[in-house]
RODO-2510 file (C-alpha; in nm, 4 decimals, decimal comma):
residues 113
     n   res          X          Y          Z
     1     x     0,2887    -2,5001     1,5765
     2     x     0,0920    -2,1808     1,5753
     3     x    -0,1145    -2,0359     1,3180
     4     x     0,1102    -1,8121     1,0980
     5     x    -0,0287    -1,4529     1,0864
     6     x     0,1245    -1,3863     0,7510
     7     x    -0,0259    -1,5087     0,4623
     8     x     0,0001    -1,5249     0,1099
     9     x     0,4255    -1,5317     0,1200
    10     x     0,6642    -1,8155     0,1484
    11     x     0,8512    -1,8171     0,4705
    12     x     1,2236    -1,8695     0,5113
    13     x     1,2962    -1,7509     0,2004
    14     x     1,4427    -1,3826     0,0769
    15     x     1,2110    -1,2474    -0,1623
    16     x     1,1724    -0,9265    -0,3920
    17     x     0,9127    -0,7608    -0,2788
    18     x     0,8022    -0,5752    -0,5546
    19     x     0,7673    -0,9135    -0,7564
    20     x     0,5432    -1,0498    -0,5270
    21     x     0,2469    -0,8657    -0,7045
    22     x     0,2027    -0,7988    -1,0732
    23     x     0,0913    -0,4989    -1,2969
    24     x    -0,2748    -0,5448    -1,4688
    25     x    -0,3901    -0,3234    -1,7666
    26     x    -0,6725    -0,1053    -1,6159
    27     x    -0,6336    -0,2388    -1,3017
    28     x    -0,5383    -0,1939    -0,9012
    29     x    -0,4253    -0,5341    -0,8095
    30     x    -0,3903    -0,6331    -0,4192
    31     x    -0,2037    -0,9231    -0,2550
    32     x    -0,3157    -0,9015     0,1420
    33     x    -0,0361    -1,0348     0,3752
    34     x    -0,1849    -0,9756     0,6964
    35     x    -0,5517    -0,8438     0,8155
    36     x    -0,6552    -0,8624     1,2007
    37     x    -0,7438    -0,6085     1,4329
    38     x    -0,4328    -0,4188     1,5137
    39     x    -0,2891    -0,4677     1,1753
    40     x    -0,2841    -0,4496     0,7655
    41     x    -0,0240    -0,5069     0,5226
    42     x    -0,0995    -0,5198     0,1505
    43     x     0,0989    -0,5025    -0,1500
    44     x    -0,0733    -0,3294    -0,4603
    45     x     0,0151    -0,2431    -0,7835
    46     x    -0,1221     0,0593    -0,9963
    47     x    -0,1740     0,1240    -1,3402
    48     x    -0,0743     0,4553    -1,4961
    49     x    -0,4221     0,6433    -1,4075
    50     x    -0,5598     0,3962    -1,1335
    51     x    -0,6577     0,5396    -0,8233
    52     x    -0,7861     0,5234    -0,4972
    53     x    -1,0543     0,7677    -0,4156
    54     x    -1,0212     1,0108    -0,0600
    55     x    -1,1512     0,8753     0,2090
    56     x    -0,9757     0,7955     0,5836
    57     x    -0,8866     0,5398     0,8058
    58     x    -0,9015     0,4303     1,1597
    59     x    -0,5330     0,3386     1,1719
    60     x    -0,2003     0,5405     1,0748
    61     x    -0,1278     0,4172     0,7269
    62     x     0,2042     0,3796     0,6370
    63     x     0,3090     0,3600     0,1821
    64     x     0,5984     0,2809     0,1025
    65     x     0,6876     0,2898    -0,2978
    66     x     0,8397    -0,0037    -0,4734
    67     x     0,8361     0,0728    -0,7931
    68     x     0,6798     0,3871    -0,9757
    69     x     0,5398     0,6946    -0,8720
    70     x     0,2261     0,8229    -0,7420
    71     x     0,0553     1,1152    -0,6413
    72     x    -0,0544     1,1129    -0,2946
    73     x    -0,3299     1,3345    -0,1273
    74     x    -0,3326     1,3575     0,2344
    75     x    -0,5326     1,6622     0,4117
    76     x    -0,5634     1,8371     0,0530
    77     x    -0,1945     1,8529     0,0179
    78     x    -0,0566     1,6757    -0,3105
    79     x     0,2870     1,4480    -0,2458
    80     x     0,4664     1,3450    -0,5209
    81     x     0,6092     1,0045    -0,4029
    82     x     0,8417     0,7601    -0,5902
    83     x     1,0352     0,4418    -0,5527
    84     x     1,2207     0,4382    -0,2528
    85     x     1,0176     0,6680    -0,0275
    86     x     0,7655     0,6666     0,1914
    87     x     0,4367     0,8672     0,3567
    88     x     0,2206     0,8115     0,6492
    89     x    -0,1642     0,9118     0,6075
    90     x    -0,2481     0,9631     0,9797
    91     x    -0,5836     0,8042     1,0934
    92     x    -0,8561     1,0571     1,0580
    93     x    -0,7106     1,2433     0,7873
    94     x    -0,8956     1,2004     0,4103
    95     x    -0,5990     1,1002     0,2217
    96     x    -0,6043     0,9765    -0,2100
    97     x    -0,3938     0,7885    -0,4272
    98     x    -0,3569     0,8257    -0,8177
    99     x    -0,0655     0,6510    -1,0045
   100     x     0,1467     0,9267    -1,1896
   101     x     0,2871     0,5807    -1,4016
   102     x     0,2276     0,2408    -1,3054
   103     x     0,3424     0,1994    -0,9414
   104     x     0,3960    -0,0622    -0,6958
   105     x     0,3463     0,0159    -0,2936
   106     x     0,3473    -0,1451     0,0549
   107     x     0,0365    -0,0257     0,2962
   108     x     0,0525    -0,0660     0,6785
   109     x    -0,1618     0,0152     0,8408
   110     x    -0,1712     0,0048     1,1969
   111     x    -0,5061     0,0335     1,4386
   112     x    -0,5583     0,1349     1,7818
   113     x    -0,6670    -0,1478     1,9465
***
């Protein structure tokens, strides 16, 4: 059998998504489910406050909310983005995150390879 590129999730088996990573007090908390060359997906949940300073990657970043809302800063322009939709930071571009209330998201990111 191969080595599974997922990690950190049970296969064959339908799970909620959003329950797959849990809120901390004062925290960002990150469950990584893939991280190679061409690709990263990470769940994360926010607490009210929590954020995630600008700065840019080398891939197309993809969020997509589970839970929540947040406040999303890509280019200098402010998105307010909540459960059920989604936002690509291009690569290049700084882009922020701040939770507007405690907020759960899915980040892929892909990578030019």
């Amino acid at each position: 059998m191969a080595d599974k590129i997922l990690k950190n999730i049970e296969f064959e088996k339908a799970l909620e998504m959003a329950a797959l990573v849990a809120y901390q007090e004062g925290q960002i908390v990150s469950r990584t489910l893939v991280q190679n060359k061409a690709v990263s997906i990470t769940l994360f949940a926010f607490d009210t406050g929590e954020e995630i300073s600008s700065h840019e990657s080398q891939g197309d970043a993809l969020v997509y909310i589970l839970d929540g809302s947040a406040s999303i800063t890509v280019g200098g322009k402010v998105h307010a983005v909540q459960a059920g939709q989604t936002i690509v930071m291009p690569a290049g571009v700084p882009h922020a995150l701040e939770a507007a209330s405690p907020f759960k998201m899915l980040l892929v990111v892909a990578f030019p390879v």
